[in-house]
DOVO-321125 format. One record per atom (N, C-alpha, C): residue in one letter; x, y, z. Coordinates in steps of 0.1 Angstrom, whole numbers, padded with zeros to 4 digits, always signed. Example, Ala and Ser with C-alpha at 12.3 -4.5 7.8 and 13.67 -1.06 7.14 Angstrom:
2
a+0132-0057+0078a+0123-0045+0078a+0132-0033+0078s+0128-0022+0071s+0137-0011+0071s+0129+0000+0079
***
This chain:
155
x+0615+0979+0623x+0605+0987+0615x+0606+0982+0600x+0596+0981+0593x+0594+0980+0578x+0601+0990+0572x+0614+0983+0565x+0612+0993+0554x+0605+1003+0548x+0599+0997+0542x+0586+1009+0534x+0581+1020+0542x+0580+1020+0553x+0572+1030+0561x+0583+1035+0568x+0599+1029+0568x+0609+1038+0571x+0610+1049+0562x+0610+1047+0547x+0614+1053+0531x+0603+1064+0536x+0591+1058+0539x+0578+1072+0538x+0579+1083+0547x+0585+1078+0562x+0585+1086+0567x+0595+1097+0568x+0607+1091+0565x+0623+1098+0558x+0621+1109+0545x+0612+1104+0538x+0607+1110+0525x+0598+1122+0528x+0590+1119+0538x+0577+1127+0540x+0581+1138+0548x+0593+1137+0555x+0601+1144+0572x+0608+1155+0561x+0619+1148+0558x+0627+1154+0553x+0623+1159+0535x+0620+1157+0529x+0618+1158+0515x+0630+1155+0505x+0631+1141+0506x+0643+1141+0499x+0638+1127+0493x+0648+1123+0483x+0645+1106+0477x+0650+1099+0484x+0650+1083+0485x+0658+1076+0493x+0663+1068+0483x+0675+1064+0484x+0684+1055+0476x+0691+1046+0477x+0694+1035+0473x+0698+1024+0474x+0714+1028+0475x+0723+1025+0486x+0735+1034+0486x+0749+1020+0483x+0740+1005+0488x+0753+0996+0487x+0740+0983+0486x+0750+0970+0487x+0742+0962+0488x+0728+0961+0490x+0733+0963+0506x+0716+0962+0515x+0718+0975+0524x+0725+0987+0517x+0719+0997+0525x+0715+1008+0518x+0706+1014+0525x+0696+1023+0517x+0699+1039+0527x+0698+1050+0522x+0698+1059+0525x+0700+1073+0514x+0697+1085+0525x+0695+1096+0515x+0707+1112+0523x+0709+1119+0513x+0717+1132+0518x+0707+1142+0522x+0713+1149+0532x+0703+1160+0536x+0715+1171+0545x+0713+1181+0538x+0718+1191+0546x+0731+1193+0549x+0740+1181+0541x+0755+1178+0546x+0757+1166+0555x+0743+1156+0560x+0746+1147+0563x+0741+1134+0553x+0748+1122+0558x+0741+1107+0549x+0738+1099+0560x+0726+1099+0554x+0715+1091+0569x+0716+1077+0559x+0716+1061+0570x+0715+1057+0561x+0712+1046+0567x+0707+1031+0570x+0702+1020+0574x+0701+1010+0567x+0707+0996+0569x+0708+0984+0563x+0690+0980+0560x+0691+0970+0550x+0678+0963+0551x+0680+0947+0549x+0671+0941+0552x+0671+0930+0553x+0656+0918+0559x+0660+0909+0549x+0648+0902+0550x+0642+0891+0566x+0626+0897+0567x+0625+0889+0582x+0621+0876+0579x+0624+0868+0588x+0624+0855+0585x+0610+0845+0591x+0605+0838+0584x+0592+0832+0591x+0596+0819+0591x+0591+0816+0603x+0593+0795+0606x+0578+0789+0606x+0576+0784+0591x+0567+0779+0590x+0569+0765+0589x+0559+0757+0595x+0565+0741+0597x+0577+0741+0598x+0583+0746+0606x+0597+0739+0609x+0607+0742+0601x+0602+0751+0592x+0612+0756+0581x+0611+0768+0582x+0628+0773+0583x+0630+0788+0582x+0624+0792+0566x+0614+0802+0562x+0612+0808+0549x+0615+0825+0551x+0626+0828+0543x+0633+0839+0541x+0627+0850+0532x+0613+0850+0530x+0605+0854+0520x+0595+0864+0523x+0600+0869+0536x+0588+0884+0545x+0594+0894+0543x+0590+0906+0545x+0590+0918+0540x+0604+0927+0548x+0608+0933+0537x+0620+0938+0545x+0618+0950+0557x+0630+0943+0562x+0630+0949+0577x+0643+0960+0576x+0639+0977+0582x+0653+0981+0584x+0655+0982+0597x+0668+0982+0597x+0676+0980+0614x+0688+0991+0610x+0699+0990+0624x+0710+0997+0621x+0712+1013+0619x+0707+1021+0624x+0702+1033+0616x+0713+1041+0618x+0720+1051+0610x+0735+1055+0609x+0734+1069+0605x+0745+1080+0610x+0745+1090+0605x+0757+1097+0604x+0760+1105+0591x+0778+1109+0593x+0776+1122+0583x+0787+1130+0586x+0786+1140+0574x+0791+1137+0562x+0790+1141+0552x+0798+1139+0538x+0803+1141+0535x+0816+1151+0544x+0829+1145+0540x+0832+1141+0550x+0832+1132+0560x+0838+1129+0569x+0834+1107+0566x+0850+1101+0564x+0849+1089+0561x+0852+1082+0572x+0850+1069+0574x+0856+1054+0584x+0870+1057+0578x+0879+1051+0585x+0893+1050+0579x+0895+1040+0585x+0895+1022+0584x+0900+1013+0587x+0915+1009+0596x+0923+1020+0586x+0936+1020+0594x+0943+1023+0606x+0931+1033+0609x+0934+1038+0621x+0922+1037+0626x+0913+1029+0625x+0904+1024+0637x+0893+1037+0640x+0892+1046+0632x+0881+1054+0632x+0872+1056+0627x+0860+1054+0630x+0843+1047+0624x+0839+1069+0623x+0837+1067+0615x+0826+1085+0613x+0811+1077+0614x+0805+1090+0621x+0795+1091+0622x+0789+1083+0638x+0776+1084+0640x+0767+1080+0652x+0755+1070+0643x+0754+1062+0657x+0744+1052+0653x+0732+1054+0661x+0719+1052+0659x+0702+1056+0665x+0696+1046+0668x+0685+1045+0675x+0680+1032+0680x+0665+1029+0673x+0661+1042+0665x+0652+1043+0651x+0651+1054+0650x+0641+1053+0637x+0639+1066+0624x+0641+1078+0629x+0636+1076+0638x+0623+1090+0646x+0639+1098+0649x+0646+1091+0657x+0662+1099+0664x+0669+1103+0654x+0667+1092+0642x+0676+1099+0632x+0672+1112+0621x+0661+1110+0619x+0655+1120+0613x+0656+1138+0622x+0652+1135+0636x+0656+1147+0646x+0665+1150+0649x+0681+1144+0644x+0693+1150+0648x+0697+1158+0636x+0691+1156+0625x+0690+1168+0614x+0680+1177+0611x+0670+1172+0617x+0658+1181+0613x+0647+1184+0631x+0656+1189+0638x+0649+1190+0654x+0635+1194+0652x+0629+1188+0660x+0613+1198+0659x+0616+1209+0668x+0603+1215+0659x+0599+1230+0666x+0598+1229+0681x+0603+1241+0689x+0604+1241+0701x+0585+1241+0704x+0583+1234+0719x+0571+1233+0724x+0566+1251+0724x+0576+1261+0730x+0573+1272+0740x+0583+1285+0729x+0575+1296+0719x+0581+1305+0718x+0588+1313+0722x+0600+1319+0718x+0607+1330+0730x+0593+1340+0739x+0597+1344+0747x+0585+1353+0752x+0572+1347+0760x+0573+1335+0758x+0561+1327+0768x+0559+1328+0777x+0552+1331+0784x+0548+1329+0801x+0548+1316+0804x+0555+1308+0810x+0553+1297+0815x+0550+1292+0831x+0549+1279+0831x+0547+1279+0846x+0555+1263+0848x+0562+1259+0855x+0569+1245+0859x+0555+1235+0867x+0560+1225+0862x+0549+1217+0863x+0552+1212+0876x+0546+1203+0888x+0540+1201+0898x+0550+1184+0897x+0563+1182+0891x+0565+1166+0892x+0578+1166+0901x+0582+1151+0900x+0594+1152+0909x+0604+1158+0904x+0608+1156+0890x+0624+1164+0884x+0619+1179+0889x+0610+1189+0890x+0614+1200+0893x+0610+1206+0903x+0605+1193+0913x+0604+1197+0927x+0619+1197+0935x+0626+1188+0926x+0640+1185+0931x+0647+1193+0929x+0644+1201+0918x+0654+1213+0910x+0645+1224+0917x+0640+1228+0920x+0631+1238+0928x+0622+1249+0917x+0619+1246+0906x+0614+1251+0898x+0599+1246+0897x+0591+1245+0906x+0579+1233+0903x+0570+1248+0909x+0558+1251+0899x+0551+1260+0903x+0551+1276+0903x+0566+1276+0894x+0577+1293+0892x+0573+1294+0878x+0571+1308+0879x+0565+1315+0867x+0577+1318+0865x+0580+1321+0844x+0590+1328+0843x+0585+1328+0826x+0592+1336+0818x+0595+1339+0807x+0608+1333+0798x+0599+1328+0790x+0610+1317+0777x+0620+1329+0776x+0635+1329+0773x+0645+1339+0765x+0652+1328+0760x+0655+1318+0756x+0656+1309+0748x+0651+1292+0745x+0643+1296+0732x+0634+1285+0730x+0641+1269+0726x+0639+1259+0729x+0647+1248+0721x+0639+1238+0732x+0644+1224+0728x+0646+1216+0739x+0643+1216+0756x+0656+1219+0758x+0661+1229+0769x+0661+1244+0764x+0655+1246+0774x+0650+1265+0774x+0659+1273+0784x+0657+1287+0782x+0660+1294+0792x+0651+1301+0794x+0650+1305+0808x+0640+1311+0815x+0646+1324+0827x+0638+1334+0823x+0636+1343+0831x+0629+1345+0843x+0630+1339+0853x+0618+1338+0861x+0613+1354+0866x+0603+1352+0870x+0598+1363+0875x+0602+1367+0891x+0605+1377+0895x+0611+1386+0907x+0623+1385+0907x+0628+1383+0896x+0643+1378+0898x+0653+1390+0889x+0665+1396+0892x+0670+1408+0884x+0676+1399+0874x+0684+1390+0880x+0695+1381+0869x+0691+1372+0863x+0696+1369+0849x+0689+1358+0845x+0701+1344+0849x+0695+1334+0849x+0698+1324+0851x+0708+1310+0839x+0720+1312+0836x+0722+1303+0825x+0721+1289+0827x+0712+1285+0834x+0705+1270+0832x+0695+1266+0821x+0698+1254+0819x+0684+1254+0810x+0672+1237+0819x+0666+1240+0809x+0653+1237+0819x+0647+1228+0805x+0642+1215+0808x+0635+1206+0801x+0622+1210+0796x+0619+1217+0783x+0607+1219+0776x+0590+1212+0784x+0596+1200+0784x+0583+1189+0788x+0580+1190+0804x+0590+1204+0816x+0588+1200+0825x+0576+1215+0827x+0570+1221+0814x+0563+1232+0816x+0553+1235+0810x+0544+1244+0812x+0527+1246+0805x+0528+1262+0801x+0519+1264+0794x+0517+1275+0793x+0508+1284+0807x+0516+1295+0810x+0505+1300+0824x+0493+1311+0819
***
């Protein structure tokens, strides 16, 4: 990913500045974490010659709390690494659940919840997130499973 549209989007998600933290890495604080990603220049082979003169590229995308350091000595790296923006920016800042507490929902018709047996069961959000919980309907007990947001609709 481009830099620059990494900065905008990190900027625009979170509301924070982005800063140049070391050499070639760039990142910002948020909430008690330091998000942070190398940059570096992409390379074009023009005639046969490497030209090192294209637009920077960020890779690498990293995240740790602030006080929690690498310690060399004993072989312990702080923090988690992402495979882009989008993961890193969501492990601090989750999006809004799909399904309010109190929803009437309905499980969608696919194979993960035909296998789980929830494909076409009404029930009631009692905890919103991600993974939800659900009340199903005719049922006295509730169920401490949780259930993949994306496998349901509104009924």
């Amino acid at each position: 990913m481009l830099h620059e549209k990494a900065v905008k989007k990190v900027e625009k998600a979170l509301g924070v500045k982005v800063e140049l933290i070391g050499n070639t890495r760039y990142g910002c604080t948020y909430e008690g974490y330091v998000l942070s990603w190398l940059v570096s220049r992409q390379w074009k082979v023009e005639n046969d010659k490497i030209n090192e003169d294209g637009p920077l590229e960020a890779h690498n995308w990293h995240i740790r709390r602030i006080d929690d350091h690498s310690d060399s000595m004993t072989d312990y790296f702080a923090g988690s690494f992402f495979d882009n923006v989008t993961q890193l920016i969501n492990y601090v800042k989750p999006p809004a659940p799909k399904f309010e507490l109190g929803a009437l929902v309905k499980g969608k018709d696919n194979k993960r919840a035909n296998r789980q047996g929830y494909a076409n069961r009404v029930g009631v959000v009692t905890r919103a997130g991600r993974y939800m919980g659900i009340q199903w309907a005719g049922e006295e007990k509730a169920h401490w499973s949780s259930y993949p947001q994306n496998d349901f609709v509104l009924a």
